[in-house]
N, C-alpha and C positions, 0 to 999 in steps of 0.2 A: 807775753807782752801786755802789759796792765798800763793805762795810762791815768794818771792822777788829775782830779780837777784841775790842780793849779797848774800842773805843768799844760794843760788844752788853753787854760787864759794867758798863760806867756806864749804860747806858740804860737795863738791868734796875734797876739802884738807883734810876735817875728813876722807873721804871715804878712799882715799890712806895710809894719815898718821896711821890710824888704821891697813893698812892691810887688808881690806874688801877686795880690788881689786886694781889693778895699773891704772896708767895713760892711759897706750897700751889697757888695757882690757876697760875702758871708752871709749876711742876713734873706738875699734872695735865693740861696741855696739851702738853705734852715729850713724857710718857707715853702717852697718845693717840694722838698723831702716831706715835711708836714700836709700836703697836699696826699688824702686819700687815695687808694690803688684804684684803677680805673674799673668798677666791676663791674658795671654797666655792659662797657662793649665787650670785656674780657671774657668776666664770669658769665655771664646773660649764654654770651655765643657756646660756651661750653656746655650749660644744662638747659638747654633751650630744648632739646629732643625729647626731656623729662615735662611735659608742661603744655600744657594747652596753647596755642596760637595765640600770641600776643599776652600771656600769662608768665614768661620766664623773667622779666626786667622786675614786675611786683614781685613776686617772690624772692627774688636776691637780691633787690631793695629793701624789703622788710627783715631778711635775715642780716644785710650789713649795716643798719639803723639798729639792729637790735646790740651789737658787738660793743665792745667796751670801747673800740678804739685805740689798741694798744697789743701791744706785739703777747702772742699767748704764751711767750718763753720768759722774756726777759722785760715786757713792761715797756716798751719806746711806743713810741708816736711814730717816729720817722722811718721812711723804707718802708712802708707795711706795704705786704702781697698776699692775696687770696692762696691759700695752700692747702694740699690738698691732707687730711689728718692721716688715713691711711691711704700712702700712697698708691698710682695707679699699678704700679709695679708689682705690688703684693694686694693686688687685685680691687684699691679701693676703687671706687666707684666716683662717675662725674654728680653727684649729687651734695646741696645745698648741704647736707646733715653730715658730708664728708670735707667741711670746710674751716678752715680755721685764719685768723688773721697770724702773720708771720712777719715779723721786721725781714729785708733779705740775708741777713748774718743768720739768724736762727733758722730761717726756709735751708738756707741751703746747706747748712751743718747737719744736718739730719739726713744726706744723702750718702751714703757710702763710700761715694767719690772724695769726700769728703772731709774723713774721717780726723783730721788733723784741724779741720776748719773751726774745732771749738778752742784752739788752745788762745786763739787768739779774742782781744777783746774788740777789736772793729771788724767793720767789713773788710774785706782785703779789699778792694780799691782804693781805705781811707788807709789800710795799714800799710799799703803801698808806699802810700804817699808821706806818711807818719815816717817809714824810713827812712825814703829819701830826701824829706826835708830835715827829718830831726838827727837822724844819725850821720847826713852827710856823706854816704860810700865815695871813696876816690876814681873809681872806678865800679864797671859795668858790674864786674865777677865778683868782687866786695859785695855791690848791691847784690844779686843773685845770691851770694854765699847767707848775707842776712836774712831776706826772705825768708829762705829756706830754712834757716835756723828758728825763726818765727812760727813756723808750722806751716808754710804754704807750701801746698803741695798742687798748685796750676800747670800749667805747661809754661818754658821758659818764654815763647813770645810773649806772653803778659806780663813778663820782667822786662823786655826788651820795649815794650810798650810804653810802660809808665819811664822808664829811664829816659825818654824823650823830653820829660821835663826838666832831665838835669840836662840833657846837653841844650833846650833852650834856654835855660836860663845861665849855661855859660855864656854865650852868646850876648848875654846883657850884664856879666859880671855880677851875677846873683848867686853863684854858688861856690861856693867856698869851702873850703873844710871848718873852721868854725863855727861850731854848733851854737845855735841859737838858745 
């Protein structure tokens, strides 16, 4: 699933011109997502047993002021989460030097569980929604049969989940089979 510039700038104008959401509401979700991962309360609480009494917030201050700011796979800004480089699984360690910033597409492709989660180019929440809004499935099992075809390999409640949008927006005669 590869999604081209132009085709995210016409989809945004579907998105509006339908009434899905506004311009404000895009932009205050842009912004959001650009909004740094909480490491303060997150990361601090995790290597805080590494570090003198009131010394773990500097240190993981200094180590996330030091980071480029951008995801260490694939280069974004947005989604970024402290992760761990080698993970705890194969024994890495709760420590500062065992950390990496990670948009959450790339964090979580790298899990085993996983293993399908690179085929695609969004997050599965956006590519969720990417099908349900761009492909239009007529039905539940259309949608489900797509997903999956896309590489998501979730459990089926998160298809049944996000399908919620299609049956409200029938509800307001916003969903259609005509693709935008």
């Amino acid at each position: 699933m590869n999604i081209e510039e132009k085709d995210c700038k016409e989809f945004i104008e579907f998105l509006v011109n339908e009434g899905i959401c506004s311009y404000k509401q895009i932009i205050e979700t842009v912004l959001s997502q650009l909004n740094p991962p909480q490491v303060g309360t997150n990361t601090t609480r995790i290597v805080k047993k590494n570090y003198p009494k009131r010394q773990a917030w500097r240190n993981v201050k200094d180590w996330f002021y030091s980071q480029k700011g951008t995801c260490e796979d694939c280069g974004t800004r947005l989604e970024l989460q402290t992760d761990h480089i080698i993970p705890k699984e194969l024994g890495g360690e709760d420590k500062i030097e065992n950390f990496a910033l990670r948009c959450r597409r790339c964090n979580v492709i790298k899990r085993p569980s996983h293993i399908n989660g690179g085929e695609l180019s969004l997050t599965t929440s956006a590519a969720l929604m990417w099908i349900l809004l761009k492909q239009k499935p007529e039905s539940y099992d259309e949608y489900e049969k797509l997903c999956r075809n896309a590489g998501m390999t979730m459990a089926n409640i998160r298809f049944q989940e996000a399908w919620a949008l299609a049956e409200w927006l029938k509800k307001d005669n916003k969903y259609t089979k005509a693709n935008p």
